[in-house]
C-alpha positions as CSV (number, residue, x, y, z in Angstrom):
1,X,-25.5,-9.8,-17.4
2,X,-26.4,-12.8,-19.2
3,X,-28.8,-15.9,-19.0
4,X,-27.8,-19.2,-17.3
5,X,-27.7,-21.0,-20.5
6,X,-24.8,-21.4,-22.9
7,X,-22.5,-18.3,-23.1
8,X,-19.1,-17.9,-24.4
9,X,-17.3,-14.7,-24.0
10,X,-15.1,-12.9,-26.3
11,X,-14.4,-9.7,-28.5
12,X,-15.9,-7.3,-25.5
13,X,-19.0,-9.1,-25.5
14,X,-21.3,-12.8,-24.4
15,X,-22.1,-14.8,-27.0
16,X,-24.7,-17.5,-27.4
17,X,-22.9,-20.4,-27.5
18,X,-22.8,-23.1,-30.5
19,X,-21.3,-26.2,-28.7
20,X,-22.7,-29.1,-27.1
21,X,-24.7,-28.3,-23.8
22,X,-23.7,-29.3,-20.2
23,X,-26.0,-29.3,-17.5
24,X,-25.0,-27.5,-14.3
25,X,-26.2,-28.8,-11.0
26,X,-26.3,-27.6,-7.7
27,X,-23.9,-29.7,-5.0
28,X,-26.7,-28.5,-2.4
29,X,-29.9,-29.4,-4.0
30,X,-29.2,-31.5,-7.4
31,X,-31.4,-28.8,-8.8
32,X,-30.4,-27.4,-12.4
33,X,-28.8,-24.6,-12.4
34,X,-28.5,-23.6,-15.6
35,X,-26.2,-25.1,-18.8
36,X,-23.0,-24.2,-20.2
37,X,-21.5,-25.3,-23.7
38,X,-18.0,-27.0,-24.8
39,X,-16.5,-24.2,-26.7
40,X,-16.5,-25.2,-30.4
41,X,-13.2,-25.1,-32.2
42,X,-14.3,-22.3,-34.3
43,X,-15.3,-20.0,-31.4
44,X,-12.3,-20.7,-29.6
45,X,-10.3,-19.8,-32.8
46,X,-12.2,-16.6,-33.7
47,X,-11.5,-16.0,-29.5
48,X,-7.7,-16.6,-30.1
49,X,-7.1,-14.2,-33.4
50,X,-9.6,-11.2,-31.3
51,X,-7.3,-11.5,-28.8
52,X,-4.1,-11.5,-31.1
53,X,-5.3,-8.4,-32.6
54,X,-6.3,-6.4,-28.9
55,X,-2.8,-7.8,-27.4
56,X,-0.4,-6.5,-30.2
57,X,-2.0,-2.6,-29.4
58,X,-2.1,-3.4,-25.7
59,X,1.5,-3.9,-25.9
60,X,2.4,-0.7,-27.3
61,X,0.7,1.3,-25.0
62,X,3.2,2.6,-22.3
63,X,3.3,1.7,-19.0
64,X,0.9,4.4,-17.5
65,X,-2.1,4.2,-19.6
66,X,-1.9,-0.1,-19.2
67,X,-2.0,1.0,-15.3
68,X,-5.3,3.3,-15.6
69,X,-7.3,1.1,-17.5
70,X,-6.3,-2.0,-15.1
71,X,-7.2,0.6,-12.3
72,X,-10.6,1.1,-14.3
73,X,-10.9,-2.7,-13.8
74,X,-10.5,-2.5,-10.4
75,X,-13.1,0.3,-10.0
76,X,-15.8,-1.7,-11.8
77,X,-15.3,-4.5,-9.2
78,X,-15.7,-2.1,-6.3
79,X,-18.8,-0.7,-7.5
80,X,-20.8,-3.5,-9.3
81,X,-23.6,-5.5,-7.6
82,X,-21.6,-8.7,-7.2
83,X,-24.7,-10.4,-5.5
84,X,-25.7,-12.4,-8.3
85,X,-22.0,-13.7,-9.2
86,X,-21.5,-15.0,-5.3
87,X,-25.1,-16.6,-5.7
88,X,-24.3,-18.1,-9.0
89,X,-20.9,-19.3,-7.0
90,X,-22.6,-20.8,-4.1
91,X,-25.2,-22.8,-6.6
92,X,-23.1,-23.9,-8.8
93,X,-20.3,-25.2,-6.5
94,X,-21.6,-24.8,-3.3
95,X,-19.3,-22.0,-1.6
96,X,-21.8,-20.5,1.4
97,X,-22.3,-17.0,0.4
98,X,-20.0,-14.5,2.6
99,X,-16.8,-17.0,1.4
100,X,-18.3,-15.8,-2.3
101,X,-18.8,-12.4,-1.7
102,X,-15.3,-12.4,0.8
103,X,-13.7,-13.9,-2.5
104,X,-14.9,-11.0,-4.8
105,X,-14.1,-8.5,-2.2
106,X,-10.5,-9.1,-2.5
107,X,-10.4,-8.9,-6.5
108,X,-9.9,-5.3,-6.8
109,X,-6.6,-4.9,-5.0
110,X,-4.8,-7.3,-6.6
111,X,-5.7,-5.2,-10.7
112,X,-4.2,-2.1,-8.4
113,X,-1.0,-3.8,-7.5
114,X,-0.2,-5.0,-10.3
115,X,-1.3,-2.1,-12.2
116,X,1.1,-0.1,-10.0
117,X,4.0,-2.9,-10.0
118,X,4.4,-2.7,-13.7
119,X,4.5,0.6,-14.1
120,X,6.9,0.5,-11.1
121,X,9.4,-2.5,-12.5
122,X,10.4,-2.7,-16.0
123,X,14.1,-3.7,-16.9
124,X,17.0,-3.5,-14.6
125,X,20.4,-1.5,-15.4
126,X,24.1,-3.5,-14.5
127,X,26.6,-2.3,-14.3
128,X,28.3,-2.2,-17.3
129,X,30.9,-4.8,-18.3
130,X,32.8,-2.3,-21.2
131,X,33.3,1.8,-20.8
132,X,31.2,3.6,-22.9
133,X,28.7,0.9,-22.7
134,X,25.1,1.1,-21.5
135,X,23.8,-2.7,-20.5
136,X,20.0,-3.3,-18.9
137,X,17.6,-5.8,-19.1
138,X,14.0,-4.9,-20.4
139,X,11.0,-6.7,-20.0
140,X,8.5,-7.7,-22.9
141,X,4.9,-9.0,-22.8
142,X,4.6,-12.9,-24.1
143,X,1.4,-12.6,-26.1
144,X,-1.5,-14.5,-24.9
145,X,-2.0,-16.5,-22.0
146,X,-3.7,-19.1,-21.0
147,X,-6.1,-19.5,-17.6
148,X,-7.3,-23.1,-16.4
149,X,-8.9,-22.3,-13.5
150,X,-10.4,-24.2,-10.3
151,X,-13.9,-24.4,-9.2
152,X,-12.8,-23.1,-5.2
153,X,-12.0,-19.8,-5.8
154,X,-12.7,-19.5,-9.5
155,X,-12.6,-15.8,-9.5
156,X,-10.0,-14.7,-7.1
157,X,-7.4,-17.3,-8.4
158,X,-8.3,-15.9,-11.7
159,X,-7.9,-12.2,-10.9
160,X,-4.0,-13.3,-9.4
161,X,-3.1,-14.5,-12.9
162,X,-5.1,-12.4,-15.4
163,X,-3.9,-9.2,-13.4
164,X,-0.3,-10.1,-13.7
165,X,-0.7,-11.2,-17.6
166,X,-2.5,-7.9,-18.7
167,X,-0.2,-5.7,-16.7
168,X,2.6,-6.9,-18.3
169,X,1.0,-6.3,-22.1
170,X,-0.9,-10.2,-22.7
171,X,-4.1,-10.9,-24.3
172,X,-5.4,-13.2,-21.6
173,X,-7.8,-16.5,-22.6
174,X,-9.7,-17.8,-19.2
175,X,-10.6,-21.4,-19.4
176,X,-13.2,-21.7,-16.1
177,X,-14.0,-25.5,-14.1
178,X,-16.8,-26.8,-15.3
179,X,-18.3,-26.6,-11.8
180,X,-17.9,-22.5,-11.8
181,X,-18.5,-21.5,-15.0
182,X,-21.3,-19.5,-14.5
183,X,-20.4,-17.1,-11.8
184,X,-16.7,-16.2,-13.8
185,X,-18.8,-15.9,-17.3
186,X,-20.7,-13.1,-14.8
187,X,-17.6,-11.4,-13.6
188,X,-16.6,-10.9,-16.9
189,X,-18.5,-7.5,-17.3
190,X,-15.8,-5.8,-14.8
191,X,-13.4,-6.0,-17.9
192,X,-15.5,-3.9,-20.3
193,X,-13.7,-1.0,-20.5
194,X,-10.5,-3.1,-21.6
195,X,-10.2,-3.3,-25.3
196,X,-12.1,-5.9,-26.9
197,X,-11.2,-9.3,-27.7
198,X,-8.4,-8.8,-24.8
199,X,-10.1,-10.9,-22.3
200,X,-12.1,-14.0,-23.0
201,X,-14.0,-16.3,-20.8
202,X,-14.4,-19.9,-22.9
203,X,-16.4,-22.7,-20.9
204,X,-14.9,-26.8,-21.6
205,X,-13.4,-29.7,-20.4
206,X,-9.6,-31.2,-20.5
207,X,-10.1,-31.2,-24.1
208,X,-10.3,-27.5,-24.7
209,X,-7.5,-27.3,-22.1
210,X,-5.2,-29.2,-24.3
211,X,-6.3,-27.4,-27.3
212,X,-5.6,-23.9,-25.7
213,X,-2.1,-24.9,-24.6
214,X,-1.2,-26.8,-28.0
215,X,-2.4,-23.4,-29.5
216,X,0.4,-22.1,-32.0
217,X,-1.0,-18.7,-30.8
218,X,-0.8,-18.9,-26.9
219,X,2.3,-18.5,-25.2
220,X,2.3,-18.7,-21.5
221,X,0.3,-21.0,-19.2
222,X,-1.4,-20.5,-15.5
223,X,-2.8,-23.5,-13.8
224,X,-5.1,-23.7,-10.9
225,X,-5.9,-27.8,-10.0
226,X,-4.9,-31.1,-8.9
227,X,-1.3,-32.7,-8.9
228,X,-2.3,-35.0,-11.9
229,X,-4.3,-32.1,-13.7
230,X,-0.5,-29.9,-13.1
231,X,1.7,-32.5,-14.0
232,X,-0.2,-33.1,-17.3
233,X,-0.7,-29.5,-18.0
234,X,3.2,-28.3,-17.0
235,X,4.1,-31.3,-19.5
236,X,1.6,-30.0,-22.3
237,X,3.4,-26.3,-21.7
238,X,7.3,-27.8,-21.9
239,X,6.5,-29.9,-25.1
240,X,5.6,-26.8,-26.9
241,X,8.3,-24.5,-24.6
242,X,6.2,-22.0,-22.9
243,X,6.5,-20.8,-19.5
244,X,3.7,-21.9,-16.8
245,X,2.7,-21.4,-13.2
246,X,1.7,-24.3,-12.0
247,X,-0.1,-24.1,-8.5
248,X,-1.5,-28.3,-7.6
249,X,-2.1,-28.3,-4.3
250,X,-1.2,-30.2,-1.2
251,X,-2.2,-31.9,2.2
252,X,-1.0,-29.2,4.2
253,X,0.6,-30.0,8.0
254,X,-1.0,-27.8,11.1
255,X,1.5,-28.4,14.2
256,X,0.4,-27.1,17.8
257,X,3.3,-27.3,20.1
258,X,3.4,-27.2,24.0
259,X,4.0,-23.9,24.2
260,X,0.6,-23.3,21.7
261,X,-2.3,-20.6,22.6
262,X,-4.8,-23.4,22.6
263,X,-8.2,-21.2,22.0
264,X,-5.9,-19.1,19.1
265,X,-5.2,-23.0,17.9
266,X,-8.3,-24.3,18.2
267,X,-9.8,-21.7,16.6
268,X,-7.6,-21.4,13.9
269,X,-7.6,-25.0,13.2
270,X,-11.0,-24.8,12.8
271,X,-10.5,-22.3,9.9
272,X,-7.7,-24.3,8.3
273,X,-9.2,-27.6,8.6
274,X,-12.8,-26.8,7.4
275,X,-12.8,-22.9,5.6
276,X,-14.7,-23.9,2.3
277,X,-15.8,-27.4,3.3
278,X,-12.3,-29.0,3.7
279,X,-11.9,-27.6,-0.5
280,X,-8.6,-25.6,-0.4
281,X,-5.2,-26.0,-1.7
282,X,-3.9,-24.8,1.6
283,X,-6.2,-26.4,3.6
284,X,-4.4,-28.3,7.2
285,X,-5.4,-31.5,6.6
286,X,-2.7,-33.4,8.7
287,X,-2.7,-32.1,12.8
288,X,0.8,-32.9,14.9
289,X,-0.2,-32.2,18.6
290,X,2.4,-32.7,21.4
291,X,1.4,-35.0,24.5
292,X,1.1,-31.9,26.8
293,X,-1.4,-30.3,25.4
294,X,-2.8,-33.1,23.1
295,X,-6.0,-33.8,24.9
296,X,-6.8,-30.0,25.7
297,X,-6.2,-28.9,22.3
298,X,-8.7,-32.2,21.2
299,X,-11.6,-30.8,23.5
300,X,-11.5,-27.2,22.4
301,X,-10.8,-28.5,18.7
302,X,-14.0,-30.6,19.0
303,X,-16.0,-28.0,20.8
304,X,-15.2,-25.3,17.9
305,X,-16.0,-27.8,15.2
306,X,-19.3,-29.2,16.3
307,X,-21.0,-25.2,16.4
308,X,-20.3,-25.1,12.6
309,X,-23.7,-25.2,10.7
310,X,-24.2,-27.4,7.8
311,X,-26.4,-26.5,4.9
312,X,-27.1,-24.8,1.8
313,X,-24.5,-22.4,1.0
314,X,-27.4,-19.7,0.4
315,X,-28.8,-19.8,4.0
316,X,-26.6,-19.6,7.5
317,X,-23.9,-22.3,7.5
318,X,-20.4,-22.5,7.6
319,X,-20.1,-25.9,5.4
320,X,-21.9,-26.3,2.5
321,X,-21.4,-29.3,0.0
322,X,-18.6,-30.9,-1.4
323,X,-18.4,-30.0,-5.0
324,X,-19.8,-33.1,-6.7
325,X,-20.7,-36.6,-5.7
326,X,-17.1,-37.9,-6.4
327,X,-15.2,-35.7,-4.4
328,X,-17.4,-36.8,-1.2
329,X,-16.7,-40.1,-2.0
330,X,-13.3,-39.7,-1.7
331,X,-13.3,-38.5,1.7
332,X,-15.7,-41.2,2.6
333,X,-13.2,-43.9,1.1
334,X,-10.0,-42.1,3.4
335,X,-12.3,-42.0,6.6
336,X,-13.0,-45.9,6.0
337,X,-9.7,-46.6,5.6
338,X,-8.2,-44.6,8.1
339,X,-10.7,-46.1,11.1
340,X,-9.9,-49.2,9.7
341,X,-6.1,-48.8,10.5
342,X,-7.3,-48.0,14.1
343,X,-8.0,-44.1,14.0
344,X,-10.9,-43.2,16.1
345,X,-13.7,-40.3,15.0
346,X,-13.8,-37.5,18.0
347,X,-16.3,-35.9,15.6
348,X,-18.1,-36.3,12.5
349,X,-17.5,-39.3,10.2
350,X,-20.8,-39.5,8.3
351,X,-23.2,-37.6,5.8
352,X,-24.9,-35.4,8.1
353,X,-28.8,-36.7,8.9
354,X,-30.4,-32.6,8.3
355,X,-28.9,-33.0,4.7
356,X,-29.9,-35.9,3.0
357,X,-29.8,-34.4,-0.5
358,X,-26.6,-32.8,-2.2
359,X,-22.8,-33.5,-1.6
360,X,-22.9,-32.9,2.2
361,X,-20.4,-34.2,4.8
362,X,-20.2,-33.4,8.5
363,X,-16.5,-31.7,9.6
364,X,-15.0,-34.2,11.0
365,X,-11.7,-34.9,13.5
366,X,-10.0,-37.9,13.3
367,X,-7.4,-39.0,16.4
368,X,-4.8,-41.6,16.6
369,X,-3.7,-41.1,13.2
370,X,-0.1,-43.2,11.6
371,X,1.6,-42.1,8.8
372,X,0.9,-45.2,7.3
373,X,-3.0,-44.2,6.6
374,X,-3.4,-43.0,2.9
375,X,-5.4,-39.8,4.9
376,X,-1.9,-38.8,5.6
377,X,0.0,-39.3,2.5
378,X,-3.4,-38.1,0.2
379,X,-4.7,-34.8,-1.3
380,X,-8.0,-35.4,1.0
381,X,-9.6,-32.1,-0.2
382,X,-12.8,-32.3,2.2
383,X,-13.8,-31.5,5.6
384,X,-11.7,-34.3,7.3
385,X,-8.9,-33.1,10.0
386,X,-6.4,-36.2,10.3
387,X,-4.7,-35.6,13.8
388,X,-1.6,-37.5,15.3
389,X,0.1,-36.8,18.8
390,X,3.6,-36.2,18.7
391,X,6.2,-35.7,21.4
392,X,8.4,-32.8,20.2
393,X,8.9,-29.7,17.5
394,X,11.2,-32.0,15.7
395,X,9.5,-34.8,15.5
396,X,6.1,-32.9,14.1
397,X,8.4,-31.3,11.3
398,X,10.1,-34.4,10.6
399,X,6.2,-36.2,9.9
400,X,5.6,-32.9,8.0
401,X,7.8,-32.8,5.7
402,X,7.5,-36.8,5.0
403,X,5.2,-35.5,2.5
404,X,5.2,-35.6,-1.6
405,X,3.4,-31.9,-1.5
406,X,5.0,-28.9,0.1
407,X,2.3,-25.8,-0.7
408,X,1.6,-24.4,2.9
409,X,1.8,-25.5,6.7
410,X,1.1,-24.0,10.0
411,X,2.2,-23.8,13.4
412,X,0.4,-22.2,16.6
413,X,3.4,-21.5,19.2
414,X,4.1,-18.7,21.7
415,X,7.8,-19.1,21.3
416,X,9.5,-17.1,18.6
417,X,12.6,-19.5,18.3
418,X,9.7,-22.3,17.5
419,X,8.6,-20.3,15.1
420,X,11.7,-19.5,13.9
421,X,12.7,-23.0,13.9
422,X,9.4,-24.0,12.1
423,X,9.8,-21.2,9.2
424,X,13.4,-22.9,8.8
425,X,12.8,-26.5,8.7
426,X,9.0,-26.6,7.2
427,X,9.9,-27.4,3.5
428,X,6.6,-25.3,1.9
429,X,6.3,-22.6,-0.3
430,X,4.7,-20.7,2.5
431,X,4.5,-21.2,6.5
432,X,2.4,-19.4,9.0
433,X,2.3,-18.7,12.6
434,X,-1.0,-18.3,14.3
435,X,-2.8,-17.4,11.5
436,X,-3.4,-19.8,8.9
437,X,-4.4,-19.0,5.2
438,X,-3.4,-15.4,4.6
439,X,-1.8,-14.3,1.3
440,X,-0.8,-11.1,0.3
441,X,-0.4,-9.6,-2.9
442,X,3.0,-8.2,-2.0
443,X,4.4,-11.6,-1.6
444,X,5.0,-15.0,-3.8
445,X,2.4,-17.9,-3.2
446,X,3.1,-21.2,-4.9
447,X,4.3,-24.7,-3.5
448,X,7.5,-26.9,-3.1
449,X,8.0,-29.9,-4.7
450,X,4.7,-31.8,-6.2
451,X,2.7,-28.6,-5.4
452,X,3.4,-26.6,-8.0
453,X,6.1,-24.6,-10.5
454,X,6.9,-20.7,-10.3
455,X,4.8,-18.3,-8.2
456,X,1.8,-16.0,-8.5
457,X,1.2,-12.7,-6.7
458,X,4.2,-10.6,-6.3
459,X,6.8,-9.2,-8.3
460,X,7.7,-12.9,-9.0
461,X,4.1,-13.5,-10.4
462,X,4.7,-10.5,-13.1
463,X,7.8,-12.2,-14.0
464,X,5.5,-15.4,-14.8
465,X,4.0,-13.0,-17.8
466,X,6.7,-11.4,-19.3
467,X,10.1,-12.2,-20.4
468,X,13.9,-9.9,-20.5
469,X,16.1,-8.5,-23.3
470,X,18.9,-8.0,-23.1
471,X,20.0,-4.7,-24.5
472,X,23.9,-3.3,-25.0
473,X,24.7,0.0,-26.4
474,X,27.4,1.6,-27.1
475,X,26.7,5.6,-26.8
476,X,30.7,6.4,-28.1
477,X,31.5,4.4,-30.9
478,X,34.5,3.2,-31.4
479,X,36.7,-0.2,-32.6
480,X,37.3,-2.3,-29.6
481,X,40.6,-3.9,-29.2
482,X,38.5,-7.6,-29.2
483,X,36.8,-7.7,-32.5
484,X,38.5,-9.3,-35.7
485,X,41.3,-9.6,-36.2
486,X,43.1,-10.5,-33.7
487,X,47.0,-8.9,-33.3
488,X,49.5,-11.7,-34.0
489,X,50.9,-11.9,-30.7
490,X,47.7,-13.1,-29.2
491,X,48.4,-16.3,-31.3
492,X,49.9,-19.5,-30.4
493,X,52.1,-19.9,-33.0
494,X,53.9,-17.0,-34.4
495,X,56.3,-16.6,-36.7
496,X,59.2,-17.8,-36.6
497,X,58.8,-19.9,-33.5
498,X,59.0,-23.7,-33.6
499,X,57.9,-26.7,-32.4
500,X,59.8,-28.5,-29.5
């Protein structure tokens, strides 16, 4: 455990920090929280060679031991007092506290899966293409990778990618947001039985992003952000030919048909639309309602929305702060615009009057929605539910889909060949029925189109980390009737034969 002032971490250990210090504020209470520092470019380098030296032994060690000491990981998780890492999360970006501690529950699984999966899932064998031949694919470690991570679920997202990385033989190099630096420095003590300098943790901006990636001794990329942070970042990562994961969010679509459980819906919707203030990539933040239930769904949408509590993220509430002063001004700027292109405010629509200090805004449920509005063609990011009635399935996949971003969407329906039809037709990486927001470690997460490149979680996430060889060998040796040189009559010309 350290202070809340200036750490770096690297070679097994926190460090004081030498770089220039950043002040980190509470969204809640614009209280200080504590300070971070820019990672200098000689920490960052004596942070890279540690890590060059831990990964080439890490990779040599077989399959097995990797698994145990990534299951050692996961058993420090399950038995350390995360308290003061979900407190340092819910000051420093304003996350209520069971969504912090409900975010470092689920870390230990995913270190056992993967732990299990590369032990599992190595190479492949084809069959072979010559007798006598033995042909199969192996797979390799890259080296290092690197981790820019968000500020909403800093650790999580970070476990999904660092998991995958050291189970396939990587030194991994976490680069945290600015706004949740703090509470991932913290977590770091989980890793202390790995070797040292395999894992570090070093706090900066954009700047130390770019340096990371440019790196001549990083070779793989995973990125947690915005569409114009991923673009910039998958562009970084192709100019110097390593692989990346890129996962950039979306405006996600939320349809409830006629044939909808409304309470499930409602409920649901509620979850979707508001879990973590509005701040998710999967977040619904465009609602297609049909006519016949429209109005119904509206009331008990409402209803379900006005019992959240707003507040401090350390005391009883379900919506805390936006992250920073910016990102409430955002949704502020899409509310305006949208009432000005005639969408009405059921609910919500202002900074709530109990929180005049700190980032707060109340949940709010906009009707009457076009797709002209920018609310429906924006990243939102906020507690802002844009809804718009529709007449049929078809026509709520068709507005859908009329999207740049495909990363999730939902649909609340009581008619498997709806949902059937909706798991066809919805172009996103991933589509749920009656539940919204669930992942599972099992199975790929990542977006379509401008939401993202390649997948984490699964066995497709483990690919992200490691790359094949080929391998051919002949057991029997013996001449083959191919190689040099060829037997005159498998020429053109021979002799004695002549032109026409």
């Amino acid at each position: 455990m350290f202070d809340c002032f200036g750490p770096v971490y690297f070679s097994g250990s926190w460090r004081p920090a030498k770089g220039q210090m950043l002040t980190v504020t509470d969204p809640a209470t614009l209280a200080e929280v504590g300070r971070i520092a820019e990672t200098t470019m000689a920490e960052r380098e004596a942070a890279l060679d540690a890590a060059r030296v831990a990964q080439r032994t890490w990779a040599q060690l077989d399959a097995k031991s990797r698994a145990a000491a990534l299951h050692k990981v996961a058993n420090r998780i399950e038995a350390a007092d995360l308290r003061r890492c979900a407190e340092l999360m819910c000051r420093e970006m304003g996350k209520t506290y069971p969504d912090a501690i409900g975010e470092l529950a689920n870390c230990a699984g995913v270190f056992r899966y993967f732990a299990e999966m590369a032990r599992d899932e190595a190479g492949k064998v084809a069959g072979s293409t010559q007798a006598g031949s033995f042909q199969f694919a192996r797979y390799e470690p890259l080296g290092l990778s690197v981790h820019i991570m968000p500020f909403n679920f800093p650790v999580l997202l970070m476990c999904w990618t660092v998991a995958a990385s050291l189970a396939s033989g990587n030194g991994c190099i976490v680069k945290p947001a600015l706004a949740a630096t703090l509470s991932t420095l913290e977590f770091m003590g989980v890793f202390a039985d790995l070797p040292a300098g395999l894992m570090a943790c070093l706090p900066g901006g954009a700047e130390l992003a770019v340096a990371l990636i440019e790196s001549p001794k990083t070779n793989a990329v995973a990125f947690t952000g915005s569409v114009s942070a991923g673009r910039a970042v998958a562009m970084a990562a192709a100019a110097q030919m390593k692989p990346a994961v890129i996962e950039a969010g979306g405006s996600d679509p939320l349809i409830v048909t006629a044939l909808a459980p409304l309470e499930v819906a409602a409920a649901g919707a509620v979850t979707a639309a508001f879990h973590l203030t509005g701040q998710v990539c999967t977040s619904a933040e465009r609602l297609f309602v049909e006519t016949p239930v429209h109005d119904e769904f509206l009331r008990l949408f409402a209803t379900k929305t006005r019992a959240l509590r707003i507040g401090n993220g350390l005391k009883k509430s379900e919506i805390g702060p936006l992250v920073s002063e910016a990102a409430r001004e955002k949704v502020i700027r899409l509310v305006a615009e949208a009432k000005a292109k005639g969408a009405d405010v059921l609910t919500g629509g202002r900074i709530p009057p109990s929180e005049p200090v700190g980032w707060f805004y109340e949940p709010t449920i906009l009707t009457g929605c076009t797709p002209d509005m920018a609310i429906m063609r924006e990243e939102c990011f906020g507690p802002v539910a844009a809804v718009m009635k529709v007449e049929s399935l078809g026509e709520a996949i068709t507005h859908a889909n009329d999207t740049p971003f495909g990363l999730g969407a939902s649909i609340f329906t009581t008619s498997l060949e709806e949902a059937m039809e909706a798991a066809e037709r919805l172009e996103a990486g991933m589509v749920w029925v009656n539940n919204p927001l669930i992942d599972n470690d099992a199975l790929p997460f990542g977006g379509w189109k401008q939401s993202g490149l390649g997948r984490e979680l699964s066995r497709l996430g483990l690919d992200t980390f490691r790359r094949s060889k080929m391998v051919v060998i002949d057991h029997k040796p013996r001449i083959q009737g191919w190689w040099y040189p060829y037997p005159d009559e498998w020429f053109y010309e021979t002799e004695g034969r002549k032109h026409s």
